[in-house]
PDB file of N, CA, C, O and CB in Angstrom:
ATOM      1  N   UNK A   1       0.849  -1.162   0.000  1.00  0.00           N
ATOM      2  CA  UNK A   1       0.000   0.000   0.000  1.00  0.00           C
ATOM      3  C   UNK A   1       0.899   1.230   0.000  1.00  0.00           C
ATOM      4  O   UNK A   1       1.816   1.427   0.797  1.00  0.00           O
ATOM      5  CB  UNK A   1      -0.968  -0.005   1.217  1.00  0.00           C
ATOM      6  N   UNK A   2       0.523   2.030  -0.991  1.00  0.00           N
ATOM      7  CA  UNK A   2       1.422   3.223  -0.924  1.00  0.00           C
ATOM      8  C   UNK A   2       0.338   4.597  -0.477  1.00  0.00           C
ATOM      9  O   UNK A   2      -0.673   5.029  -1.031  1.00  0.00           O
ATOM     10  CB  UNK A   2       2.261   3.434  -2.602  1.00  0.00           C
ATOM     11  N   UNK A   3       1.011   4.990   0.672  1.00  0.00           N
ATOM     12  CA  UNK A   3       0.169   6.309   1.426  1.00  0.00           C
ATOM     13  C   UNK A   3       0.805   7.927   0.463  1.00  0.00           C
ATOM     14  O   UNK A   3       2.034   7.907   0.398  1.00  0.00           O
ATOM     15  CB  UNK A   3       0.797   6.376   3.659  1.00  0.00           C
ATOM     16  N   UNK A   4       0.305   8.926  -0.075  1.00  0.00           N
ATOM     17  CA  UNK A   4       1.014  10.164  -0.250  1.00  0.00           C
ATOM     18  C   UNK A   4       0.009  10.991  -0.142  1.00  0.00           C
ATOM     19  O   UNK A   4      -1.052  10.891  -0.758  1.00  0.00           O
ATOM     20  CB  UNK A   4       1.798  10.363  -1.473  1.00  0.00           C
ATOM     21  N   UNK A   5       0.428  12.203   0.978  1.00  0.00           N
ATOM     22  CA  UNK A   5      -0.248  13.263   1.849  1.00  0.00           C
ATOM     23  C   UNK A   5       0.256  14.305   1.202  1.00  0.00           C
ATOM     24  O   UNK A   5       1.290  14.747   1.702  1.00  0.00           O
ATOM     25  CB  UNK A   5       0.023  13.302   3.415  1.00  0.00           C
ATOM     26  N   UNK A   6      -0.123  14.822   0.288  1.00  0.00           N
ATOM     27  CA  UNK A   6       0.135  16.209  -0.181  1.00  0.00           C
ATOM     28  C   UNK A   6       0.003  17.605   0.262  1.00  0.00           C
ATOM     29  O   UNK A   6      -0.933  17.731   1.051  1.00  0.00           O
ATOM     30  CB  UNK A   6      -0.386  16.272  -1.004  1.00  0.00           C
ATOM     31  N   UNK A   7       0.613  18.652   0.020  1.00  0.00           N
ATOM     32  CA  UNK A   7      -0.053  20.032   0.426  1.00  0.00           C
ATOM     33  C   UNK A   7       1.213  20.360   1.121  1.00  0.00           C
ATOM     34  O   UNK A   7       2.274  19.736   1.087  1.00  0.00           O
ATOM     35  CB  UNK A   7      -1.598  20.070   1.428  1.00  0.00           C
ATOM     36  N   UNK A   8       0.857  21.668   1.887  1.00  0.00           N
ATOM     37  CA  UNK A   8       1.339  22.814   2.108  1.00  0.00           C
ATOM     38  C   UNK A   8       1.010  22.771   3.686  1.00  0.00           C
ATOM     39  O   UNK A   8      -0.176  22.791   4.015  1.00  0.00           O
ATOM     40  CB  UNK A   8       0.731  23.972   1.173  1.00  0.00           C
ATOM     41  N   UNK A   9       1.957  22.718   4.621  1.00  0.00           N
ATOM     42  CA  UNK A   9       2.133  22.732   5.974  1.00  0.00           C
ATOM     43  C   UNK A   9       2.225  24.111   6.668  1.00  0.00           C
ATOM     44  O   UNK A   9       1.970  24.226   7.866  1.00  0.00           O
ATOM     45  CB  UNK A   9       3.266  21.993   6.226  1.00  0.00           C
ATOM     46  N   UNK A  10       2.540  24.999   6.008  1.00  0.00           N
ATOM     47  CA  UNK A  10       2.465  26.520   6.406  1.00  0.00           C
ATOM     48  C   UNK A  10       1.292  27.264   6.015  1.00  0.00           C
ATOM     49  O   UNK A  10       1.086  28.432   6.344  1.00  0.00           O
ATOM     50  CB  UNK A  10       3.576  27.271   5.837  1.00  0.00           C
ATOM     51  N   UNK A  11       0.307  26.350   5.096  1.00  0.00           N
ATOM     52  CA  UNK A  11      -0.885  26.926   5.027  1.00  0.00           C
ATOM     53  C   UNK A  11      -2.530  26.617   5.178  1.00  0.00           C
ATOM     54  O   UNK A  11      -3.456  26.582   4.368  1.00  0.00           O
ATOM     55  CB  UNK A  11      -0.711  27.248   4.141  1.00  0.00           C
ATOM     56  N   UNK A  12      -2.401  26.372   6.903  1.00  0.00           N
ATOM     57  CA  UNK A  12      -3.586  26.573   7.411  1.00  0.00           C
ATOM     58  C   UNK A  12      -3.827  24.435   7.073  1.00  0.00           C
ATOM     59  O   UNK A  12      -2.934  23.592   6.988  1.00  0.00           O
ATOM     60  CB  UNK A  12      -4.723  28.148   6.378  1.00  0.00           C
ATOM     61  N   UNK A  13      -5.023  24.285   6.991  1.00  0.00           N
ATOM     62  CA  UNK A  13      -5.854  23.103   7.003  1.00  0.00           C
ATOM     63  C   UNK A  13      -4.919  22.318   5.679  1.00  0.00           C
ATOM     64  O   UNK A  13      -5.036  21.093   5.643  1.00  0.00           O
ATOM     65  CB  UNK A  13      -7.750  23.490   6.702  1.00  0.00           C
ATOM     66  N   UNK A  14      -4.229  22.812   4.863  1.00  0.00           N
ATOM     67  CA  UNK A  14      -3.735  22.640   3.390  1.00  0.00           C
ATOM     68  C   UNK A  14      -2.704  21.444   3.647  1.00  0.00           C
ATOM     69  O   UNK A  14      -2.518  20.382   3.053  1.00  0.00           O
ATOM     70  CB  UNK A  14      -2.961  24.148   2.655  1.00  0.00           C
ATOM     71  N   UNK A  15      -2.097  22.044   4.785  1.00  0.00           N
ATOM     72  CA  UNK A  15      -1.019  20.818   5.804  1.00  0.00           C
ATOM     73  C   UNK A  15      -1.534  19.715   6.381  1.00  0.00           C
ATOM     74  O   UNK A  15      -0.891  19.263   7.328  1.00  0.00           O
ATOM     75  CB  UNK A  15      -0.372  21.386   7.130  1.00  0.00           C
ATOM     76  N   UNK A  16      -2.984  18.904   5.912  1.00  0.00           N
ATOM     77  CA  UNK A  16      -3.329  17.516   6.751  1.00  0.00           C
ATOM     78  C   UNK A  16      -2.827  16.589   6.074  1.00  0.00           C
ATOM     79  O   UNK A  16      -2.708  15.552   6.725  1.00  0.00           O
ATOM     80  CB  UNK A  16      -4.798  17.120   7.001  1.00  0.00           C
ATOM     81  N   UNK A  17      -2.327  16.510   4.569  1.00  0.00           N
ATOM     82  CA  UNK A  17      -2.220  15.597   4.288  1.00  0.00           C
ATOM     83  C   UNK A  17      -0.578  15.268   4.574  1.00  0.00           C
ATOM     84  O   UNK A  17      -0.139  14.152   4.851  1.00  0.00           O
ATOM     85  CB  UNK A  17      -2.842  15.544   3.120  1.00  0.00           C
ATOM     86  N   UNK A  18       0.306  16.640   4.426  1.00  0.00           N
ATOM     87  CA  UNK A  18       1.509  16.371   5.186  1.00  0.00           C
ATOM     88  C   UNK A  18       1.214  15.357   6.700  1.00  0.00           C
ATOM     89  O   UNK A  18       1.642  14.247   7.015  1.00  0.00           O
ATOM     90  CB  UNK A  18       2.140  17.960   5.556  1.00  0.00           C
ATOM     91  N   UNK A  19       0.373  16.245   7.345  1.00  0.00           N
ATOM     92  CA  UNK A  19       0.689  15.581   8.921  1.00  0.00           C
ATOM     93  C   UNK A  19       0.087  14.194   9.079  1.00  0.00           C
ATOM     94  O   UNK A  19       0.388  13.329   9.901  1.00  0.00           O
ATOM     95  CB  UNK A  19      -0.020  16.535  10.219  1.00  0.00           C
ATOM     96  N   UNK A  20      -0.971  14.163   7.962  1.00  0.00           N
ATOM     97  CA  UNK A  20      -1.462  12.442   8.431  1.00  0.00           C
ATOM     98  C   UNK A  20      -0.628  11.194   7.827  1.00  0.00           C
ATOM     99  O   UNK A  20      -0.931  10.045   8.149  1.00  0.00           O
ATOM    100  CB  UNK A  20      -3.138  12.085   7.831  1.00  0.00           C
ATOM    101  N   UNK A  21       0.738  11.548   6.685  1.00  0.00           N
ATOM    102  CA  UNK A  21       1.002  10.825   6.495  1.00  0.00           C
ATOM    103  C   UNK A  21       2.166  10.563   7.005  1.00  0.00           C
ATOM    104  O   UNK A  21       2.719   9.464   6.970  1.00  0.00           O
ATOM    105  CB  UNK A  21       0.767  10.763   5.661  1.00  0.00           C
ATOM    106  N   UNK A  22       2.723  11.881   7.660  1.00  0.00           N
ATOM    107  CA  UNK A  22       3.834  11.577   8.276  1.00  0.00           C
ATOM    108  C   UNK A  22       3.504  10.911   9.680  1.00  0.00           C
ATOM    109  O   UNK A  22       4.420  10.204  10.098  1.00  0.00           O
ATOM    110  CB  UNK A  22       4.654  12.791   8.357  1.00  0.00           C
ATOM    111  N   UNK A  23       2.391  10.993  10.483  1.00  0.00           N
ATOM    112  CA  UNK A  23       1.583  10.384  11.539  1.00  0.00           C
ATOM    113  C   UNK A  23       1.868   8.350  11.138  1.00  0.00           C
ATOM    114  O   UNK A  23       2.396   7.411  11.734  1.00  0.00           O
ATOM    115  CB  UNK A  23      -0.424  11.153  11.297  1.00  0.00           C
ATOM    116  N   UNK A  24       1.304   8.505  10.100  1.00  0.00           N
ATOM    117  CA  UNK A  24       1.330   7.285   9.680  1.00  0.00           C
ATOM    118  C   UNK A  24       2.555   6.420   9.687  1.00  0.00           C
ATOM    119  O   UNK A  24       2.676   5.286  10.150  1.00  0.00           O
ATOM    120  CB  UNK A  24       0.899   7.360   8.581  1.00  0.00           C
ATOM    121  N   UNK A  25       3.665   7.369   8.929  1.00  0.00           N
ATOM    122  CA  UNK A  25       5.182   6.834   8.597  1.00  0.00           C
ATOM    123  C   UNK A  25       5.832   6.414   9.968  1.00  0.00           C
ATOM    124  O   UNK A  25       6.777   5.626  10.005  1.00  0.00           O
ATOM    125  CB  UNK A  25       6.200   8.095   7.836  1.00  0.00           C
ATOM    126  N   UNK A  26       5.175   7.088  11.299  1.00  0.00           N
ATOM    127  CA  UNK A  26       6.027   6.812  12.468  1.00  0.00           C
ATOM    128  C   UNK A  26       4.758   5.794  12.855  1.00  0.00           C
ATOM    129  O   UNK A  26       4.143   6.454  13.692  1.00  0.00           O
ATOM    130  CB  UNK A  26       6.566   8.260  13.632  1.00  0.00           C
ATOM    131  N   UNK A  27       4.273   4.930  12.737  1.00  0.00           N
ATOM    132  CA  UNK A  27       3.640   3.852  13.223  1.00  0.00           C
ATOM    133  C   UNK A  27       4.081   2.738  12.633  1.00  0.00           C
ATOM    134  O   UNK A  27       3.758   1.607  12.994  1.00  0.00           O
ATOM    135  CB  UNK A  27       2.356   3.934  13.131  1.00  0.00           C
ATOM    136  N   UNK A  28       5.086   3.086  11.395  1.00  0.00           N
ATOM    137  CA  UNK A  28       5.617   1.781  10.732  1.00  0.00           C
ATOM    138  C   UNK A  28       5.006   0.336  10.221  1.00  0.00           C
ATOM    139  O   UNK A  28       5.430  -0.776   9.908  1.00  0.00           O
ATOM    140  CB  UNK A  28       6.418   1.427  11.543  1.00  0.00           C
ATOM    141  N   UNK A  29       3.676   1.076  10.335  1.00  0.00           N
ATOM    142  CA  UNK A  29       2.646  -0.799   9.815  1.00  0.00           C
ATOM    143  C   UNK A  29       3.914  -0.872   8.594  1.00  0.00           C
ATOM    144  O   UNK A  29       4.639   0.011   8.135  1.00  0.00           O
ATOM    145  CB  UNK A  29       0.064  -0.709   8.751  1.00  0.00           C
ATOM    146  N   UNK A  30       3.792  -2.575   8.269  1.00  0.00           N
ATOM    147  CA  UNK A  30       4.157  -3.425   7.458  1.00  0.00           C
ATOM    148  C   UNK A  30       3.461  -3.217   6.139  1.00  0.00           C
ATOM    149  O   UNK A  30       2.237  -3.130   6.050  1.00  0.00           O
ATOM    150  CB  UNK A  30       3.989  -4.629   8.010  1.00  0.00           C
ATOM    151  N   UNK A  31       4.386  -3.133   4.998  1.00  0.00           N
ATOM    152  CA  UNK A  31       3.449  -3.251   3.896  1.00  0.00           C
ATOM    153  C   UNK A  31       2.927  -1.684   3.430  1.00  0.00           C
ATOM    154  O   UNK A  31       2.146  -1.387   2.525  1.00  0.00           O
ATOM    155  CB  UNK A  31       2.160  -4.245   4.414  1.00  0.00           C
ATOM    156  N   UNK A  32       3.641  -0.816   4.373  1.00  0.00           N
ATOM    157  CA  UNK A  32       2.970   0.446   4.146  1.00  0.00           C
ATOM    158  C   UNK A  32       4.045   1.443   3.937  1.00  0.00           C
ATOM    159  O   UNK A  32       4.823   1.763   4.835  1.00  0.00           O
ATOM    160  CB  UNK A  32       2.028   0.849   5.311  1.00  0.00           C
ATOM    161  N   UNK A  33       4.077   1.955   2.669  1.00  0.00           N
ATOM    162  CA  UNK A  33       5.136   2.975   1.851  1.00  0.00           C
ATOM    163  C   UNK A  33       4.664   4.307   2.211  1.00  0.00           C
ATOM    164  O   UNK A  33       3.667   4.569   1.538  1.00  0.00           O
ATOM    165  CB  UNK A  33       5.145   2.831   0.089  1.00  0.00           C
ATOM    166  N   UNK A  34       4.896   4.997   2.789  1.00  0.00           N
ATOM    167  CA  UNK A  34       4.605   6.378   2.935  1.00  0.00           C
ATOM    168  C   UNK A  34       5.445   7.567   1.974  1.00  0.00           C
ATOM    169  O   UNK A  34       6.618   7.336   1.682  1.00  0.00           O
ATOM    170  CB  UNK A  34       4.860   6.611   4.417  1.00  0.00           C
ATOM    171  N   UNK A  35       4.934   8.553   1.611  1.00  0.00           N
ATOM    172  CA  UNK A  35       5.805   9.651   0.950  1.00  0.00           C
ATOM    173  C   UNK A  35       4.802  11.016   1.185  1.00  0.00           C
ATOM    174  O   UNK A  35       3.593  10.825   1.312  1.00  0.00           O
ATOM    175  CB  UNK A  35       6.166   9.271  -0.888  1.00  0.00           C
ATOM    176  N   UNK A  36       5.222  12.061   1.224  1.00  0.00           N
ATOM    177  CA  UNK A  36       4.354  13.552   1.230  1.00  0.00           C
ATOM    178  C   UNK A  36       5.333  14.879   0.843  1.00  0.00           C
ATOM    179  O   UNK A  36       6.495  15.078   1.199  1.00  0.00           O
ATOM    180  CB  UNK A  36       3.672  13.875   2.966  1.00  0.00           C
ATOM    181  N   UNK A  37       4.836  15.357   0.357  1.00  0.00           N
ATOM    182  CA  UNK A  37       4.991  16.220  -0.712  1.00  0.00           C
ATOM    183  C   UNK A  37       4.652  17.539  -0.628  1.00  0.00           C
ATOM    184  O   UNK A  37       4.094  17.634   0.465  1.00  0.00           O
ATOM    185  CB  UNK A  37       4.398  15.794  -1.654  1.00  0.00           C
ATOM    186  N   UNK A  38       4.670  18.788  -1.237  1.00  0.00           N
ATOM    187  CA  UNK A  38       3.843  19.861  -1.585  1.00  0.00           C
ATOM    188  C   UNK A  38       2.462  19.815  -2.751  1.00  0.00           C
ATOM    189  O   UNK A  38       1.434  20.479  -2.618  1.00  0.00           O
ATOM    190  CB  UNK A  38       4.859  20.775  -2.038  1.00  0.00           C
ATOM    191  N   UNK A  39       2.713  18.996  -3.725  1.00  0.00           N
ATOM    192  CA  UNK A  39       1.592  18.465  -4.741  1.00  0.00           C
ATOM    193  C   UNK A  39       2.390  17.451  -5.574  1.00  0.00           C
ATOM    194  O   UNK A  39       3.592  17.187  -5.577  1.00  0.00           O
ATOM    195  CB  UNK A  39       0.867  19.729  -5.779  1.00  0.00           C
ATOM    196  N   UNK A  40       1.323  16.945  -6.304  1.00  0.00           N
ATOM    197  CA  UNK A  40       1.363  15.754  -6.833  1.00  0.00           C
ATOM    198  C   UNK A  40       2.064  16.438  -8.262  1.00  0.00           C
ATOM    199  O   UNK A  40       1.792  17.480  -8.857  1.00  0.00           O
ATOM    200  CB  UNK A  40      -0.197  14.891  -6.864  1.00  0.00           C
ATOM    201  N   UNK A  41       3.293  15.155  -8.586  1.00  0.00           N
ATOM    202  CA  UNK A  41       4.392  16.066  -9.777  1.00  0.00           C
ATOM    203  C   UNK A  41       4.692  14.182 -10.560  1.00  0.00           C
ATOM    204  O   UNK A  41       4.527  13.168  -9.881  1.00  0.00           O
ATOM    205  CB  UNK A  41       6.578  17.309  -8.664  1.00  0.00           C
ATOM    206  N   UNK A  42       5.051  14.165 -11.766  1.00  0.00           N
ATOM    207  CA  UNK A  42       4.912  13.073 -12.543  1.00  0.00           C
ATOM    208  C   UNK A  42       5.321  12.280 -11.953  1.00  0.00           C
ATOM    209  O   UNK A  42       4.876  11.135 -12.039  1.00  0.00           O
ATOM    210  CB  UNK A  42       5.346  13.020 -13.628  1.00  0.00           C
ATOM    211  N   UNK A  43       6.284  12.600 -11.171  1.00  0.00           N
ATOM    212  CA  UNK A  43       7.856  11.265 -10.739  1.00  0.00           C
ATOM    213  C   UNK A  43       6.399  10.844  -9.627  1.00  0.00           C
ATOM    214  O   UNK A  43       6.946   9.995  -8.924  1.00  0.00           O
ATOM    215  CB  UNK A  43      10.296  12.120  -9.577  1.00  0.00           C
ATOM    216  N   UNK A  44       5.457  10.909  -9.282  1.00  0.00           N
ATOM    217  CA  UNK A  44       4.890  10.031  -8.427  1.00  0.00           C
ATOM    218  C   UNK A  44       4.075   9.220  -8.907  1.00  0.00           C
ATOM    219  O   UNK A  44       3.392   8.435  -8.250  1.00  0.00           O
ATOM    220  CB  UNK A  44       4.358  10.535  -7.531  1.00  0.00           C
ATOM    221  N   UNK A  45       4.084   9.381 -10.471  1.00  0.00           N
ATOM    222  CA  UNK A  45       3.171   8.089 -11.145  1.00  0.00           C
ATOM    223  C   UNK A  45       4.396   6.934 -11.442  1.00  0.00           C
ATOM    224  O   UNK A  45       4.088   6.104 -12.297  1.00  0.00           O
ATOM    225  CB  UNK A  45       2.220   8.618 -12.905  1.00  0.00           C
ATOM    226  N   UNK A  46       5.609   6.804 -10.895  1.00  0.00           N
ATOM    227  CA  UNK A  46       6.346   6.039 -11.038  1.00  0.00           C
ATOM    228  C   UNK A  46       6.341   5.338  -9.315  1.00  0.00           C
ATOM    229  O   UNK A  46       6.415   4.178  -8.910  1.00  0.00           O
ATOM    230  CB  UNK A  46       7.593   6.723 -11.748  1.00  0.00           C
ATOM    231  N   UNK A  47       6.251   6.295  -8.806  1.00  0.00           N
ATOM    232  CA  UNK A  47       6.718   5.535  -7.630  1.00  0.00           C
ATOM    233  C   UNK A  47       4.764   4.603  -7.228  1.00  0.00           C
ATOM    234  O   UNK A  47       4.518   3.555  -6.632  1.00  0.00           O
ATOM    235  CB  UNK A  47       7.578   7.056  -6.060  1.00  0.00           C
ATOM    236  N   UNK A  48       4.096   5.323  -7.699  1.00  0.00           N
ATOM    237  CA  UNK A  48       2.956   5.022  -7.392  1.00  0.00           C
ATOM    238  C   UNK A  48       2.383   3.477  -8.152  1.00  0.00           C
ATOM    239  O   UNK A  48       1.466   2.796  -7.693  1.00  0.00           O
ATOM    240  CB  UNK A  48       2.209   6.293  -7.732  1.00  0.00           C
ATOM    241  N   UNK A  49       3.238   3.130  -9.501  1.00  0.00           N
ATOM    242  CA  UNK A  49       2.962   1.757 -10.505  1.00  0.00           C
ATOM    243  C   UNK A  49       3.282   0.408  -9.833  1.00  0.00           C
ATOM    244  O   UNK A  49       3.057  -0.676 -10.370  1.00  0.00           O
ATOM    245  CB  UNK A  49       3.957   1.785 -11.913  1.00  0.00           C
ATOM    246  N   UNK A  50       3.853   0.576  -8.555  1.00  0.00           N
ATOM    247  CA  UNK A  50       4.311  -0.455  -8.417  1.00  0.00           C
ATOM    248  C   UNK A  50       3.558  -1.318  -7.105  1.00  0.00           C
ATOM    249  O   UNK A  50       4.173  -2.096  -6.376  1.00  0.00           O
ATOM    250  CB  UNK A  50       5.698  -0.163  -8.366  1.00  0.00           C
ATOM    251  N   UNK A  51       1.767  -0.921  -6.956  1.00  0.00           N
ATOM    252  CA  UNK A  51       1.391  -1.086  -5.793  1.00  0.00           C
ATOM    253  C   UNK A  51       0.019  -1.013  -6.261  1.00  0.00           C
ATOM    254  O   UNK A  51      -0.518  -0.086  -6.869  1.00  0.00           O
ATOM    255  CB  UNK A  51       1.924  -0.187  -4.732  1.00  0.00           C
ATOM    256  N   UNK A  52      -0.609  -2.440  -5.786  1.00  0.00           N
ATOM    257  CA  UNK A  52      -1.913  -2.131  -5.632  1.00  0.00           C
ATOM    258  C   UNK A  52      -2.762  -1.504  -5.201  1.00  0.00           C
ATOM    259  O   UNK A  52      -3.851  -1.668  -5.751  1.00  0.00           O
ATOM    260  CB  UNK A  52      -2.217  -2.546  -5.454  1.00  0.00           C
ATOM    261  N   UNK A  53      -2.713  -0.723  -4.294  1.00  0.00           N
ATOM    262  CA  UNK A  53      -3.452   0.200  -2.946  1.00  0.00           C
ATOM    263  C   UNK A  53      -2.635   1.540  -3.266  1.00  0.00           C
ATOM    264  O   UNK A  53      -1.405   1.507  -3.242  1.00  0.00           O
ATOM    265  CB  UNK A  53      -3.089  -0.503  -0.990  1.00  0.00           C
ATOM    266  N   UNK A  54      -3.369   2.793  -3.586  1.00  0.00           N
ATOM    267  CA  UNK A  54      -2.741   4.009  -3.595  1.00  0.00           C
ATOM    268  C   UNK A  54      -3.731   4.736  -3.036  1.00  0.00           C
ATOM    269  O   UNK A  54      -4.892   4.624  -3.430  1.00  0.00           O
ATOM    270  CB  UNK A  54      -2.250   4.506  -4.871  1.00  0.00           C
ATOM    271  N   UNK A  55      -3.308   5.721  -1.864  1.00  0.00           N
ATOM    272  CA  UNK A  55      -3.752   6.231  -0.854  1.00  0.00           C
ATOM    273  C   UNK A  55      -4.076   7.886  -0.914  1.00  0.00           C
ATOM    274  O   UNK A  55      -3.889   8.378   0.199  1.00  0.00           O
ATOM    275  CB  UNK A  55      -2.836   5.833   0.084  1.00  0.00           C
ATOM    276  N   UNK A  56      -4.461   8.760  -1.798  1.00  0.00           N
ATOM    277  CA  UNK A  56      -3.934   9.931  -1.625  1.00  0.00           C
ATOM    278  C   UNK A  56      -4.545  10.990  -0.561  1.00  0.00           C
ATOM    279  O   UNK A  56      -4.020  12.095  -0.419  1.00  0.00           O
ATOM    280  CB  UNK A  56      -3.923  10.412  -2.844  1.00  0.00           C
TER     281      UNK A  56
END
């Protein structure tokens, strides 16, 4: 399963998907790829091909 929390952490509510996935990354479930970003940019349809479950 690949998790990616996008957005902007300095702006207001825009930063949840930063904080829920980095929330996530420190619980370390098995099986679970985390990444977060400012927005979604091509190089993440690569990292994203290789996984049944995509989380955004």
């Amino acid at each position: 399963m690949f998790l990616i929390g996008y957005g902007n952490p300095g702006r207001g509510d825009d930063g949840l998907g930063p904080a829920f996935s980095e929330g996530m990354a420190a619980r370390s479930l098995p099986g679970l790829e985390v990444d977060t970003d400012y927005q979604l940019v091509a190089e993440h349809a690569l990292a994203i091909s290789g996984h049944d479950v995509v989380i955004f």
